[in-house]
C-alpha positions as protocol buffer text, in pm:
chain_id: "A"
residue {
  index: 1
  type: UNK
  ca { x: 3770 y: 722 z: -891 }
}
residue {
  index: 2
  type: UNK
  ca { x: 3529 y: 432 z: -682 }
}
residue {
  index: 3
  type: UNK
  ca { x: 3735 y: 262 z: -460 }
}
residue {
  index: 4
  type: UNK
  ca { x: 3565 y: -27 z: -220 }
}
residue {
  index: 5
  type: UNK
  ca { x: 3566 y: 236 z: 94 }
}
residue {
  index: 6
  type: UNK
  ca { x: 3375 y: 494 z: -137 }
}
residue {
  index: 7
  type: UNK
  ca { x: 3111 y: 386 z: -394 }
}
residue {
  index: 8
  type: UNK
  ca { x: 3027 y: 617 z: -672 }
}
residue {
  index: 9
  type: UNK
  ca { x: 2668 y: 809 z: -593 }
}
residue {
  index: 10
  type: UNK
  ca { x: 2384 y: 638 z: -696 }
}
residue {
  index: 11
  type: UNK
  ca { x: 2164 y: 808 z: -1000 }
}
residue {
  index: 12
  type: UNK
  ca { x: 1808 y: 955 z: -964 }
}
residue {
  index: 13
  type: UNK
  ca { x: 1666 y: 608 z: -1164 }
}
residue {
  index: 14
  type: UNK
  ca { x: 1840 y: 404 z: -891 }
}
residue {
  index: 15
  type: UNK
  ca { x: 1718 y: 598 z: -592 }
}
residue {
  index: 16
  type: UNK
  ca { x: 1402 y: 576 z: -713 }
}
residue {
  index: 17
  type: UNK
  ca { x: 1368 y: 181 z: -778 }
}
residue {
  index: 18
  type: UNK
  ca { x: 1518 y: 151 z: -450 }
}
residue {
  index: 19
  type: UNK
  ca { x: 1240 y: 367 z: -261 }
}
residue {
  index: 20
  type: UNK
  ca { x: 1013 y: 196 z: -421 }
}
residue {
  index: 21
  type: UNK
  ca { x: 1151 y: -161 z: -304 }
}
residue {
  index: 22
  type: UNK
  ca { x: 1197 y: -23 z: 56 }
}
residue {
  index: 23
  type: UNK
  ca { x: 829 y: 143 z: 27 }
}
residue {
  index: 24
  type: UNK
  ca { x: 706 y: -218 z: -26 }
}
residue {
  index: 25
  type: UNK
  ca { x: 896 y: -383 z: 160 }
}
residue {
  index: 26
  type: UNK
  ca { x: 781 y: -144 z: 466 }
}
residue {
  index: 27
  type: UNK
  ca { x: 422 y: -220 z: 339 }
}
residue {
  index: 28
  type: UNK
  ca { x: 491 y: -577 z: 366 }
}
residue {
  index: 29
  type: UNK
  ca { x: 638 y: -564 z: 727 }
}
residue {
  index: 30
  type: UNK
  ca { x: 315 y: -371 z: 780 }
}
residue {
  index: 31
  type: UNK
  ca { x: 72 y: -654 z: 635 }
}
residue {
  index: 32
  type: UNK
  ca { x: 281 y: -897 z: 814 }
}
residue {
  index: 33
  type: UNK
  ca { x: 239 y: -785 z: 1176 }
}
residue {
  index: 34
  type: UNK
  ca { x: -124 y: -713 z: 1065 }
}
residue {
  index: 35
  type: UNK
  ca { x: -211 y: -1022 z: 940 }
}
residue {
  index: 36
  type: UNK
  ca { x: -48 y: -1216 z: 1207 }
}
residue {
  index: 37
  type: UNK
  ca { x: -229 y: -967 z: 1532 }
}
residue {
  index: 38
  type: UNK
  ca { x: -558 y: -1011 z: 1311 }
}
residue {
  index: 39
  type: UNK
  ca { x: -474 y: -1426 z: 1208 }
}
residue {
  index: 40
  type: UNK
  ca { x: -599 y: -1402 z: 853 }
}
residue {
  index: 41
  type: UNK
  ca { x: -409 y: -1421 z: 506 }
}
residue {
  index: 42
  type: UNK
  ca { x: -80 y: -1544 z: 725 }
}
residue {
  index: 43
  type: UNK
  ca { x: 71 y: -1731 z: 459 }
}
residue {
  index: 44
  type: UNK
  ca { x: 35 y: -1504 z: 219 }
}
residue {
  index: 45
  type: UNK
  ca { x: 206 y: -1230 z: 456 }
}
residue {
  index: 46
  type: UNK
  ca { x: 467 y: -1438 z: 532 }
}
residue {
  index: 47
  type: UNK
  ca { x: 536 y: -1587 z: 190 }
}
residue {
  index: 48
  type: UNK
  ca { x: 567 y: -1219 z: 59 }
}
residue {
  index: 49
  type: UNK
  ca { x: 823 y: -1098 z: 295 }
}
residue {
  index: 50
  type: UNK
  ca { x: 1027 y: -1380 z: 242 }
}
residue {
  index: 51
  type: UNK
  ca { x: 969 y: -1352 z: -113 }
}
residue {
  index: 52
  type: UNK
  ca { x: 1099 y: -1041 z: -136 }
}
residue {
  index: 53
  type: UNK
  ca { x: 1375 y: -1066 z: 82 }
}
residue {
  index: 54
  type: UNK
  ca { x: 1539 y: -1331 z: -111 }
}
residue {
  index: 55
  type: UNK
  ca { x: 1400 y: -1141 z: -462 }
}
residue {
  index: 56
  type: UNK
  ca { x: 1552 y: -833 z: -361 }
}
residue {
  index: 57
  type: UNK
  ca { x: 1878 y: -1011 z: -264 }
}
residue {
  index: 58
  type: UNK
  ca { x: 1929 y: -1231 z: -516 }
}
residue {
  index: 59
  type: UNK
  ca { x: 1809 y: -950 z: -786 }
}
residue {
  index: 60
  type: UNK
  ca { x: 2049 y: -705 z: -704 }
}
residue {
  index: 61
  type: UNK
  ca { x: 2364 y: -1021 z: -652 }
}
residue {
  index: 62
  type: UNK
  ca { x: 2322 y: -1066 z: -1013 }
}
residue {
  index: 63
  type: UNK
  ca { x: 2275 y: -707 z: -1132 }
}
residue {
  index: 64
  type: UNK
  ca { x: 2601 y: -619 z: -899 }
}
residue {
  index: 65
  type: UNK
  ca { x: 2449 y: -375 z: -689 }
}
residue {
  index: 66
  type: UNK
  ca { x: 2251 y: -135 z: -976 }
}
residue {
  index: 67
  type: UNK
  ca { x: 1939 y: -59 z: -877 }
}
residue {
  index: 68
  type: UNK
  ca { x: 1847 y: 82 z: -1183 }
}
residue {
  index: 69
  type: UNK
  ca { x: 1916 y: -289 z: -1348 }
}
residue {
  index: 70
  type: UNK
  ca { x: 1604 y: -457 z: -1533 }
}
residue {
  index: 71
  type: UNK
  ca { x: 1605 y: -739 z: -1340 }
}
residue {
  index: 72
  type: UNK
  ca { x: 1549 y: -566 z: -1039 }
}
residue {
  index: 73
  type: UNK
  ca { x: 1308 y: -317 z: -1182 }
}
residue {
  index: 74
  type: UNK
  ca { x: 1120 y: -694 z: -1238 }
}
residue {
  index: 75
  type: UNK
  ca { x: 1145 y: -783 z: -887 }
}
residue {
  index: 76
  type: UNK
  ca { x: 976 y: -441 z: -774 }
}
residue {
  index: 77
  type: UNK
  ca { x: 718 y: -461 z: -1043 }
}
residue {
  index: 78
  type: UNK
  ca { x: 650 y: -807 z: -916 }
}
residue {
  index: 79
  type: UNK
  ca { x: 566 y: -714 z: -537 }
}
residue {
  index: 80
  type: UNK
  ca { x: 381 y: -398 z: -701 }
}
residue {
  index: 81
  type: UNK
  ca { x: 141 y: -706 z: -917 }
}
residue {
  index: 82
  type: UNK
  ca { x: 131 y: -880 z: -554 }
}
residue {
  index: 83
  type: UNK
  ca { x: -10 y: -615 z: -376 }
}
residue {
  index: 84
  type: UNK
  ca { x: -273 y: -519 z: -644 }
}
residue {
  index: 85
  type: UNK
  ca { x: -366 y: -877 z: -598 }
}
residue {
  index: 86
  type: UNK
  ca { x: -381 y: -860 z: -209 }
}
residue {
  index: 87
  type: UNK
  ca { x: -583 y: -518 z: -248 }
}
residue {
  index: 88
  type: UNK
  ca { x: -822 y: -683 z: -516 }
}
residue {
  index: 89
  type: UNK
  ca { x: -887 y: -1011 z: -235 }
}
residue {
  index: 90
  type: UNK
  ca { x: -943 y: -755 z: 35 }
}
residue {
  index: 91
  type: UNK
  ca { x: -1187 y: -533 z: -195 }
}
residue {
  index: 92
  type: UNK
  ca { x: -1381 y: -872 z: -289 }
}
residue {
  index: 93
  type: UNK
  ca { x: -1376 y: -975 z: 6 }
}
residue {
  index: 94
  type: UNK
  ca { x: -1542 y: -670 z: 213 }
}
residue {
  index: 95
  type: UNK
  ca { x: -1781 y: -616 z: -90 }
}
């Protein structure tokens, strides 16, 4: 039985939405401190780590924790569409 002190293990399908939320929320971090040493796209870098702090939070407040929970799933598969569109801007832009 889950009690409050011990939760019950998480499932493979939640482990793995959650690595892939920390993975871009790492990357983020990473554009961040980039974009801010460098002084280009700074909105942008900011905007998205905000964005996905409060996504991430609010996401998993109203899916009570599950990782595995579509609306969450959304929230990852909406930083994963923001960084093809950062990698598309950086591509057009060097080209």
């Amino acid at each position: 039985m889950a009690t409050s002190d011990n939760p019950p293990p998480l499932t493979t399908a939640q482990k793995g939405w959650a690595l892939a939320a920390a993975a871009l929320f790492l990357l983020a971090v990473t554009f961040a401190g980039f974009a801010l040493s460098q002084g280009v796209l700074v909105p942008f870098a900011i905007g998205w780590v905000a964005l996905q702090i409060f996504g991430y939070v609010g996401a998993l407040k109203f899916a009570h924790g599950d990782f595995a929970h579509p609306l969450f799933k959304s929230q990852v598969m909406l930083h994963i569409i923001g960084l093809a569109l950062l990698v598309l801007a950086i591509t057009r832009a060097t080209s």
